[in-house]
N, C-alpha and C positions, 0 to 999 in steps of 0.2 A: 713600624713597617707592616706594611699589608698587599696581598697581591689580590686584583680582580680575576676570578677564575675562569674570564675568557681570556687570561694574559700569562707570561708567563716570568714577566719581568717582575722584581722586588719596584714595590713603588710605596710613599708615604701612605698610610691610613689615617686622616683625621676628619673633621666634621663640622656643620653649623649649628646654630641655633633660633630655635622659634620655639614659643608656648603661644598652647589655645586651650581655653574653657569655656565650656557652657552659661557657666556660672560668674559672677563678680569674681576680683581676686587683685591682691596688690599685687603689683608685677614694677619691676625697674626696667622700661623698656629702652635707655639707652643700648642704641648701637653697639659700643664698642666696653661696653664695661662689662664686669662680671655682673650676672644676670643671677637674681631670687626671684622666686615665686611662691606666694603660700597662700592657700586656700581656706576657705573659712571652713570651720569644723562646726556650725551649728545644724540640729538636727531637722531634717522636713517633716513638714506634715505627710499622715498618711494613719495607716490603720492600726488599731490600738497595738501592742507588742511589743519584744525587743528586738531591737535589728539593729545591724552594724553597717561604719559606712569608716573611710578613710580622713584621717584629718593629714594633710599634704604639706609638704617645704620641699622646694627643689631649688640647686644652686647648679651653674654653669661656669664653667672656666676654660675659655679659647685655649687653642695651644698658642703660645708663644708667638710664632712668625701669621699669627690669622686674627690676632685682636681686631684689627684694623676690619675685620670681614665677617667679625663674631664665629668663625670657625663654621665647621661640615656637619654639626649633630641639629638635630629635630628633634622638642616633644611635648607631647600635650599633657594637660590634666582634666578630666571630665568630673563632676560631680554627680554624673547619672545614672542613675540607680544607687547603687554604694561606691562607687566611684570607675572610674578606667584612668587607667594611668600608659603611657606607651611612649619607649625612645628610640628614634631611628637615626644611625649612624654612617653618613655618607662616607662611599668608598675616592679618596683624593685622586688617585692617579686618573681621574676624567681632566684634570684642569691640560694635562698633558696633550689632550687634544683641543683644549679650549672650549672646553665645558665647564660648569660652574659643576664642583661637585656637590654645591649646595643646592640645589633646584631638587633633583629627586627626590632626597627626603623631607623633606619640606610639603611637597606637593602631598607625599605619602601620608605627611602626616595630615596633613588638612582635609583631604578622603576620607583617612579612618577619623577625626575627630566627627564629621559630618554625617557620617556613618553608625555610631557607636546604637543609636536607636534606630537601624532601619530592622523591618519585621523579615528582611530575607536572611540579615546577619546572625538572627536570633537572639543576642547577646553570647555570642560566640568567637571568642577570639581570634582562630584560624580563620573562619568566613569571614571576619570581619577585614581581615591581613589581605585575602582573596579581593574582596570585591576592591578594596579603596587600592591595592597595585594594579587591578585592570583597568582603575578609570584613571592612574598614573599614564601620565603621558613623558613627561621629562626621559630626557635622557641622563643614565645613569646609574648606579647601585647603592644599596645600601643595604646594612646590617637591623634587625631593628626586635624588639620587643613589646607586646601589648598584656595587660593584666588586666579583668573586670572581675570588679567583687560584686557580688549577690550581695544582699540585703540577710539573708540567713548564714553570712559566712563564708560561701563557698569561692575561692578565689580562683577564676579558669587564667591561664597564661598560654599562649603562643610567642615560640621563638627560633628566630631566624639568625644562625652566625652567632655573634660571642656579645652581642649587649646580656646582660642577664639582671638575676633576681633573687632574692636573699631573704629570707623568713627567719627574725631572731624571737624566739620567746624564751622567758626568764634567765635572757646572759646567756643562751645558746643558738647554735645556727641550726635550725628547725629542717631547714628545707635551701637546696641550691638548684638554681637550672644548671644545663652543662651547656658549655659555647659547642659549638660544631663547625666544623673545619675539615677541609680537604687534603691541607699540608698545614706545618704552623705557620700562622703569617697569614693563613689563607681562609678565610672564616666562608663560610655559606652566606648568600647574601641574593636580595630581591634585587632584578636589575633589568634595564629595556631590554636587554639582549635577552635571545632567547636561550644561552648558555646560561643562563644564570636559574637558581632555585624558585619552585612557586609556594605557593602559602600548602600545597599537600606536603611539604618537606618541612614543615615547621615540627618542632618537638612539644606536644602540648600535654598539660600537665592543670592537675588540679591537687588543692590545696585547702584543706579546712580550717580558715584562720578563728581565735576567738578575740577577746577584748583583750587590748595590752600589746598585742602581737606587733612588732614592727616591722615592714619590710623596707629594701634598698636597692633600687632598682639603677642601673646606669652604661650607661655605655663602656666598650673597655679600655677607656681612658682613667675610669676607677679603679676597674678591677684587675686590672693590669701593673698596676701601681699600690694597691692596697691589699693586706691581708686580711682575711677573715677575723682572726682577733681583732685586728685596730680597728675594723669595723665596729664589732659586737665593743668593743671598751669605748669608740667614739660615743656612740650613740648614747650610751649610759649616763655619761657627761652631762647631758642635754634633755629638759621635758620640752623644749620645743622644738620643732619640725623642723622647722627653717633655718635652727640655729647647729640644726644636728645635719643638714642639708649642706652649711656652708664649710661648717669642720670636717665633712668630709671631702667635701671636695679640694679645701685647701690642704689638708692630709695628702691627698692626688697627686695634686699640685708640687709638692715640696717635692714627695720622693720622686716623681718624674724627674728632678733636675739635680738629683740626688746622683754624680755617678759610681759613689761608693755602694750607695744602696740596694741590696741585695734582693730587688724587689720580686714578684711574682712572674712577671713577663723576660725576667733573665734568667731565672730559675725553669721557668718551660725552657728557654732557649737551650740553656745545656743539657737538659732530659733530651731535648731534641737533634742532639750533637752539636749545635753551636756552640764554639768555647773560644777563649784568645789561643793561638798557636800554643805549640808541645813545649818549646822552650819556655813559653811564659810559665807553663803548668807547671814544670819542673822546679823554678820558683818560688811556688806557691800562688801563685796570679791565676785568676780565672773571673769570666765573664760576669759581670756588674750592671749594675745600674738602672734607672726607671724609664717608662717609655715616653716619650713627650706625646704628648695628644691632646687632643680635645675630651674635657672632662663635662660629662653631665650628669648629676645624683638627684634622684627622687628620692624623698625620706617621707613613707605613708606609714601613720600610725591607728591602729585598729579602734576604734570607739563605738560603744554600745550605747542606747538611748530607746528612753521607751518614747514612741510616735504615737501619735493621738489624732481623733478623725475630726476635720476641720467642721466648726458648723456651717 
């Protein structure tokens, strides 16, 4: 459940999917299946040194009643520069009016793929969020996140609402963005209206990854359903991307429909005073279970290479 904040009614939150790259990449582009993607990790030419660049796997998992429509989330993979990575998270309660709530992020994301190299964006995350929502025309909102990593390390991120991002180095969580939200339920999010937030309201953060380093980026279809530990123990499981990409999202997946499951998104609800009634508390009974949504997981892992100048 999520509400658009030019509304004031409780309405579903879930989302579509699409990926773009610059680059080649295996992708399963059926329709209506769970969706992988993993990009190749070999190193570019360029000038003698070492630099670092992402080696990527991302897994997609509809919600439930949206298989048929591949769900409401968006995201791309760039190989440009050391990579960009970005997921944006359609807000559902457009369908309400007969709007595809899959159109805006989509759109958005296809701006900002197009974008990642223009000279106004600088390689700058926020600017980047800026210009590809102004040439967004759809109607709609969404939640959304972008990360570009330098070549020397430096990973800049801009984020909008609760998709986030997760930095584990050696079996610890390094570094977390924080969702931002107006009520719970009510995340910050880019949207035609002009009630809605613009990319100066983005929380932007920087981070100095080195080799090794993993991050987990995803809409909060994950992180809403998965903890920080299962994260950091999934990942370890796994030396490949794609395969640490798909356990988590089937991780997601499980506890979502889990309603014993004491997940993360029921655990805010009761901080937040949602609970089952007094009588049930008295009991022992209180509030459970995973959220259903649209799940989408980027799993970039940091690689170092020495580059060399072409003859």
């Amino acid at each position: 459940m999520a509400i658009p904040i030019f509304r004031s009614l409780f309405s579903h939150y879930q989302r579509l999917s699409l990926s773009f790259s610059h680059n080649p990449f295996k992708y399963d582009s059926h329709p209506r299946a769970r969706r992988s993607l993993s990009l190749s990790c070999a190193p570019p030419e360029g000038p003698v040194g070492s630099e670092v660049s992402f080696c990527v796997g991302t897994h997609l998992i509809p919600h439930p009643n949206k298989v048929d429509r591949g769900g409401e989330d968006a995201f791309f993979v760039s190989s440009y520069n050391g990579g960009v990575l970005a997921v944006a998270d359609g807000v559902s309660a457009w369908a309400e009016q007969n709007i595809d709530p899959a159109l805006f992020p989509q759109e958005l994301m296809a701006n900002a793929l197009c974008l990642v190299d223009d000279e106004e964006a600088n390689y700058d995350p926020q600017i980047l969020l800026g210009k590809a929502h102004a040439a967004t025309s759809s109607i709609g909102s969404a939640t959304v996140i972008v990360a570009m990593l330098e070549r020397n390390g430096i990973l800049k991120i801009a984020n909008v609402g609760d998709c986030g991002l997760k930095v584990v180095r050696q079996g610890q969580i390094a570094f977390s963005t924080s969702p931002q939200e107006h009520y719970f339920d009510c995340p910050y999010q880019l949207s035609s209206e002009a009630a809605g937030q613009t990319y100066l309201d983005a929380v932007v953060s920087t981070v100095e990854l080195i080799e090794g380093d993993t991050i987990v980026m995803g809409s909060d279809g994950l992180f809403d359903n998965v903890y920080d530990h299962e994260i950091v123990s999934t990942i370890s499981k796994f030396s490949n991307v794609s395969e640490a990409a798909k356990a988590l999202a089937n991780l997601a997946s499980n506890h979502s429909r889990d309603t014993d499951f004491d997940s993360p998104y029921s655990l805010e609800a009761r901080n937040k005073g949602f609970d089952v009634p007094f009588w049930k508390k008295i009991l022992g009974m209180k509030l459970t279970g995973g959220k259903l949504d649209d799940i989408t997981v980027i799993v970039g892992q940091v690689v170092a290479h020495d580059t060399f100048s072409s003859s």
